[in-house]
C-alpha positions as CSV (number, residue, x, y, z in Angstrom):
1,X,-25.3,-17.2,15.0
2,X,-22.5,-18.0,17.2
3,X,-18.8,-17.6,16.0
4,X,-15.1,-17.9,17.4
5,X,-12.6,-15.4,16.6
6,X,-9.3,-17.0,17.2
7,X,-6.6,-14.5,17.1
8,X,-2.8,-15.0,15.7
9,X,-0.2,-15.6,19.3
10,X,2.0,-13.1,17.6
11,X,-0.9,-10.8,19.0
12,X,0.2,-11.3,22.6
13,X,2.8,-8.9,21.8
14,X,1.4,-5.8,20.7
15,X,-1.7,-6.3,22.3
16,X,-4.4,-3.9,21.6
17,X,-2.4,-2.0,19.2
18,X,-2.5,-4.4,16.9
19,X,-3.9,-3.8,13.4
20,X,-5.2,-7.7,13.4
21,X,-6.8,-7.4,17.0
22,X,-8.3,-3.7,15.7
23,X,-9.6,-5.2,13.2
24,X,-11.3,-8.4,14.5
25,X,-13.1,-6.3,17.2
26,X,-14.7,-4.2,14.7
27,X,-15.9,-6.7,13.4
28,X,-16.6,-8.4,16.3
29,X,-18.0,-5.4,17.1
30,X,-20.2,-5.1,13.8
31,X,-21.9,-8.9,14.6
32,X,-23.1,-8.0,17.8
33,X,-24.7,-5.0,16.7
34,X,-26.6,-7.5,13.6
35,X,-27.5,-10.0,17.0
36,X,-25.0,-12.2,16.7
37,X,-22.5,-13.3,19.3
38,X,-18.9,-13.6,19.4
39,X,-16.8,-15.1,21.4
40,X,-12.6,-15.0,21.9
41,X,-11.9,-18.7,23.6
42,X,-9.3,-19.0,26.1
43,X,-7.3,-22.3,26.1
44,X,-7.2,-22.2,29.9
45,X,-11.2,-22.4,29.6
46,X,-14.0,-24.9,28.4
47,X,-14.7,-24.7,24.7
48,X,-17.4,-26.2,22.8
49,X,-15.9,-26.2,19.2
50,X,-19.6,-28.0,18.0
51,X,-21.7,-24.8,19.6
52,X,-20.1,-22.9,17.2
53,X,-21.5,-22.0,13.5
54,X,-18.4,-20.2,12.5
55,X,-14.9,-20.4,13.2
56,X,-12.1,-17.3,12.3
57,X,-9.1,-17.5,12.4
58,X,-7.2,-14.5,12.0
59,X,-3.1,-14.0,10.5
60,X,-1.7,-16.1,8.3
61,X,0.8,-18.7,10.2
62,X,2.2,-21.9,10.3
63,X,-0.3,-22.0,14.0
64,X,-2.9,-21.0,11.4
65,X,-2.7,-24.7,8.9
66,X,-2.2,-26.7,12.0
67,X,-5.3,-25.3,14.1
68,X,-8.0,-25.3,10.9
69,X,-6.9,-28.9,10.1
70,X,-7.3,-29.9,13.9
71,X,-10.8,-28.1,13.4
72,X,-11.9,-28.9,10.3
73,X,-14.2,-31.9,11.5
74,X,-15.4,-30.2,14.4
75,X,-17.4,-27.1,12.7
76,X,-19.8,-26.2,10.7
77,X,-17.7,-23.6,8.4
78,X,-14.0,-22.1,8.7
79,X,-13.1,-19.1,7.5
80,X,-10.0,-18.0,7.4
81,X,-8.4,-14.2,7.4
82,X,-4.7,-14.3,6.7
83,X,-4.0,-10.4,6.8
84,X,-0.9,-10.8,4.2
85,X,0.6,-7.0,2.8
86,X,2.5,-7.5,0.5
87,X,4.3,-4.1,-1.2
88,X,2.7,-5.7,-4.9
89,X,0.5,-9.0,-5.2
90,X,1.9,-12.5,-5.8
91,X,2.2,-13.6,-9.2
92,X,3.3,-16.6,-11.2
93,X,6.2,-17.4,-8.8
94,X,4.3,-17.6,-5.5
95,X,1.5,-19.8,-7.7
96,X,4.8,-22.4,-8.6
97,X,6.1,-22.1,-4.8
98,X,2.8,-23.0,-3.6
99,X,2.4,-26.1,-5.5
100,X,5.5,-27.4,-4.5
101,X,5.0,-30.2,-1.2
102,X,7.7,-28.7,1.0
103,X,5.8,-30.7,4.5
104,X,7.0,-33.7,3.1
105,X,10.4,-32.3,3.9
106,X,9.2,-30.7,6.9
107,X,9.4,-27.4,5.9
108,X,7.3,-24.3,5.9
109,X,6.7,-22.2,3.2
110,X,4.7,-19.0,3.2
111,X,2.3,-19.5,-0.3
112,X,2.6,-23.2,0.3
113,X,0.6,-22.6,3.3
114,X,-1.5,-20.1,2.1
115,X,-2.9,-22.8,-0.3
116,X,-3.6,-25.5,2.2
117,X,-5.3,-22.8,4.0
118,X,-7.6,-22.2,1.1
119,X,-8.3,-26.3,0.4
120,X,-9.1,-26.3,4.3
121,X,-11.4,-23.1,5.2
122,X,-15.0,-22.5,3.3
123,X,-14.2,-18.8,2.9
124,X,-10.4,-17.1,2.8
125,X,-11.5,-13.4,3.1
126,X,-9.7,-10.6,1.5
127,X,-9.8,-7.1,2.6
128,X,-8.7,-5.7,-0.8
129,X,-8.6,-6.6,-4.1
130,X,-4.9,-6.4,-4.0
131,X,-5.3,-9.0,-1.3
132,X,-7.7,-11.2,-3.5
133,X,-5.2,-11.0,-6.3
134,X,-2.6,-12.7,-4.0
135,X,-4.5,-15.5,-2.6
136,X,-5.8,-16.4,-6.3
137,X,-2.5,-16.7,-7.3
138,X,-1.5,-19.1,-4.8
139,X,-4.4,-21.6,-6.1
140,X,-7.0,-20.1,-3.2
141,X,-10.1,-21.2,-5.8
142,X,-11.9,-17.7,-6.4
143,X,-15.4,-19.1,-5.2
144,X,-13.6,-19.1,-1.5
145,X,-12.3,-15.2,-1.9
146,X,-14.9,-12.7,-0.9
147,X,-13.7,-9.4,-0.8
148,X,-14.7,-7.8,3.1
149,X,-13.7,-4.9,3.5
150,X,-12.7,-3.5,6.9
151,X,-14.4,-0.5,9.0
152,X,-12.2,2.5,10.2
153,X,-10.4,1.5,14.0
154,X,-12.8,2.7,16.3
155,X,-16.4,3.5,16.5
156,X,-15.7,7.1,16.7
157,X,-18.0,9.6,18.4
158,X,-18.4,12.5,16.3
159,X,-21.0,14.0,13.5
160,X,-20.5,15.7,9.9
161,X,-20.7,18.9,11.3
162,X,-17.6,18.6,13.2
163,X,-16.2,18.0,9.7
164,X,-17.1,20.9,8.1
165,X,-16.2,23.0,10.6
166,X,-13.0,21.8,11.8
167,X,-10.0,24.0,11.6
168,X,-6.8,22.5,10.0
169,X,-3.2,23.5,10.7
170,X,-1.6,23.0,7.8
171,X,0.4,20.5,9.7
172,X,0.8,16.8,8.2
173,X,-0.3,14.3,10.8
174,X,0.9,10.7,11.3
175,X,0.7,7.9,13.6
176,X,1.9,4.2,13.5
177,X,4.7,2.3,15.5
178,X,7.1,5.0,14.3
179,X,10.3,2.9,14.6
180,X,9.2,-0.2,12.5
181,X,11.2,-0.2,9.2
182,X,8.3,-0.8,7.2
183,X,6.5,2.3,8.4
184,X,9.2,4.4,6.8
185,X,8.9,7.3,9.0
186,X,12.5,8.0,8.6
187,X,12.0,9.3,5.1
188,X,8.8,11.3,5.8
189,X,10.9,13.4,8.6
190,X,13.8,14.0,5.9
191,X,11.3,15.3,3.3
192,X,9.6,17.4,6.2
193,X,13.0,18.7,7.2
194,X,14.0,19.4,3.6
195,X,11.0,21.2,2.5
196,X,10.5,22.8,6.4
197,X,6.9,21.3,6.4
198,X,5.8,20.9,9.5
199,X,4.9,17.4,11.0
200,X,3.1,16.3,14.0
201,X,3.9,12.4,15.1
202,X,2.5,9.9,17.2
203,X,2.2,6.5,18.5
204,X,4.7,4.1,20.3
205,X,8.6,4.0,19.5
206,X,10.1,0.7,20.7
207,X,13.7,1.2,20.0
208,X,16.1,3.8,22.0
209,X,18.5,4.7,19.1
210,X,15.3,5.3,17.4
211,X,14.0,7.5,20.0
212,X,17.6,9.2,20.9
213,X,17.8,9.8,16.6
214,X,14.3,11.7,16.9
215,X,15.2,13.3,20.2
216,X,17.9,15.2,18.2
217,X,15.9,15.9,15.1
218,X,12.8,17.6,17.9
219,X,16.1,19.6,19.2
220,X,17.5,20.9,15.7
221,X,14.1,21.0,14.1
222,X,11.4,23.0,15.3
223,X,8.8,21.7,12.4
224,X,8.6,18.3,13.6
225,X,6.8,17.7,16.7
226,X,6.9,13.9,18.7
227,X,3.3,13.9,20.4
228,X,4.3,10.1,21.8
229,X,1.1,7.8,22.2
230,X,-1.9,9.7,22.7
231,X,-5.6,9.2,23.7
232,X,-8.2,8.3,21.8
233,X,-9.7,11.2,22.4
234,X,-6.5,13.3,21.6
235,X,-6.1,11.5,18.5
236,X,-9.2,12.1,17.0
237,X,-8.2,15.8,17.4
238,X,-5.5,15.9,15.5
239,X,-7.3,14.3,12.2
240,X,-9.5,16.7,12.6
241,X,-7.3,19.8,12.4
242,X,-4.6,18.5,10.6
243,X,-4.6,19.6,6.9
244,X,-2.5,16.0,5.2
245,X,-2.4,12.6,7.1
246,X,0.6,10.9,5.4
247,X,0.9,7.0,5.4
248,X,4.5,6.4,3.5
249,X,4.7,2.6,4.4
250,X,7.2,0.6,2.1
251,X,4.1,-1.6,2.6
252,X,0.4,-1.9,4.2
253,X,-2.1,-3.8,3.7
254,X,-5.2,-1.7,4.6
255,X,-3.8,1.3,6.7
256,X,-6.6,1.3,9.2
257,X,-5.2,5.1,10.5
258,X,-5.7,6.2,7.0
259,X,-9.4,5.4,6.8
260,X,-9.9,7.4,10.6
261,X,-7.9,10.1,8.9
262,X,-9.9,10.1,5.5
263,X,-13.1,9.7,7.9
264,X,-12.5,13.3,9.8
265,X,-12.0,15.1,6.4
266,X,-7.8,14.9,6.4
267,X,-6.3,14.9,3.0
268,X,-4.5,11.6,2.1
269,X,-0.9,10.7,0.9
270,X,-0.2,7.2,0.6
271,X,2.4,5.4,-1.5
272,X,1.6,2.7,-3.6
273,X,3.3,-0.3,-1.9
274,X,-0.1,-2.4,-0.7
275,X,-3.5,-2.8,-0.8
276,X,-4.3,0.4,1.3
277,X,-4.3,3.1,-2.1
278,X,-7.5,0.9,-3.1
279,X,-9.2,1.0,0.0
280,X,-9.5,4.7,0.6
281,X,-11.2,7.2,-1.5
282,X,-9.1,10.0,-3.8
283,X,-5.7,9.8,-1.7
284,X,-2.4,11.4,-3.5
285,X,-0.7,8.3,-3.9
286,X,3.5,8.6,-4.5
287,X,6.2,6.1,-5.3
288,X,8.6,5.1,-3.1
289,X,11.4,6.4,-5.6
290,X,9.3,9.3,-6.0
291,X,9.6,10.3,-1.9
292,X,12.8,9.5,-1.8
293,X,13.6,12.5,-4.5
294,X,11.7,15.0,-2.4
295,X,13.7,14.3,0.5
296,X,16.3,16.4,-1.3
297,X,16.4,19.9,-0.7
298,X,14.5,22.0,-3.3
């Protein structure tokens, strides 16, 4: 079987450290281990839309309704993975918005899209049944949402052994694009720096006031400890010596970290904003009301 992936453009920015491009090259990566090949076209290149027997498009978009139309007639299926996170699934309001024409005006409108997506594409796939519950209540008919769960982010190299032996710190771990507002890493600092717990951060930070705020917070607290982005390698020793991995997003879809960190034996806090407390096996799952109290000083 040959198949496209066709990836969102709002990937160009973050690149590789993308949670969509993570997860399409796992799976990607998944195919070509069951024989299959996969290819990324480039626009500046050849393509042969008939070769193909499947076409993916991955991130829900207004780029997303106007390429699976254009392609409809040209392959044999379409399958669509929007990628959507919201903090609680869409319910009888996004069902009326979706229903409602608003191309006629010349608008766009997030659930209105989502639908057309779901009359265009054989197969809408959602990674969680928080996900599923969303795209069913936009008028996606349930025969097109198949529940595919994604893989952890990398094909890491390491046995059970390494598991069972690995010695934790008693240090929570976490690692995301710490400055995004969604990530709500703000609040995890306040709660470590209220109840002196110590925290080990990584990943990339985007925004100097962010940076300078955390600079001084590394100065006046010794607990928490900015790693800044790591290697692979360096990375995969931290989930397996620290003794929590937190995740507090205000909302995540999946939480791709989560599953490397629940892979290499870390316990789990989530909250439960998303799909991701469905996904992973036994976490501690808090509200975000619920974190906000324990960043008060016991």
């Amino acid at each position: 079987m040959k198949v496209a992936y066709i990836l969102s453009p709002s990937c160009l920015t973050s690149n590789v450290y993308s949670g969509v491009v993570v997860q399409a090259n796992q799976w990607a990566a998944g195919l070509e281990r069951l024989g299959h090949e996969v290819i990324f076209p480039q626009a500046h290149k050849p393509i042969h839309w008939s070769d193909f027997d499947v076409i993916h498009l991955f991130q829900h978009g207004p780029w997303a309704a106007d390429l699976a139309t254009a392609l409809r007639l040209r392959t044999k299926k379409l399958v669509f993975s929007p990628i959507i996170d919201p903090p609680v699934p869409y319910g009888l309001a996004a069902g009326w918005l979706a229903r409602i024409p608003f191309e006629k005006a010349r608008l766009s409108q997030r659930q209105r899209l989502l639908r057309k997506l779901g009359d265009v594409c054989d197969s809408v796939l959602a990674r969680s049944e928080h996900e599923a519950i969303s795209l069913r209540a936009v008028g996606v008919p349930p025969s097109k949402v198949p529940l595919a769960k994604i893989p952890v982010s990398k094909n890491w190299t390491f046995d059970d052994t390494a598991v069972q032996t690995a010695s934790r710190n008693g240090a929570i771990f976490h690692v995301s694009h710490l400055n995004q507002p969604r990530k709500n890493v703000r609040m995890l600092i306040e709660i470590a720096i209220a109840h002196n717990l110590p925290l080990r951060l990584a990943g990339s930070v985007s925004n100097e006031k962010f940076r300078d705020w955390l600079g001084d917070i590394q100065k006046n607290h010794s607990n928490i400890v900015y790693l800044g982005r790591i290697s692979d390698e360096d990375m995969l020793d931290e989930m397996l010596t620290c003794s929590v991995f937190c995740l507090p997003s205000l909302y995540e879809g999946v939480g791709l970290v989560a599953l490397d960190a629940a892979l290499c034996g870390a316990n789990l806090v989530v909250t439960n904003r998303g799909g991701h407390p469905s996904t992973l096996e036994k976490p501690l799952v808090l509200s975000i009301r619920g974190m906000k109290r324990r960043c008060r000083r016991p």
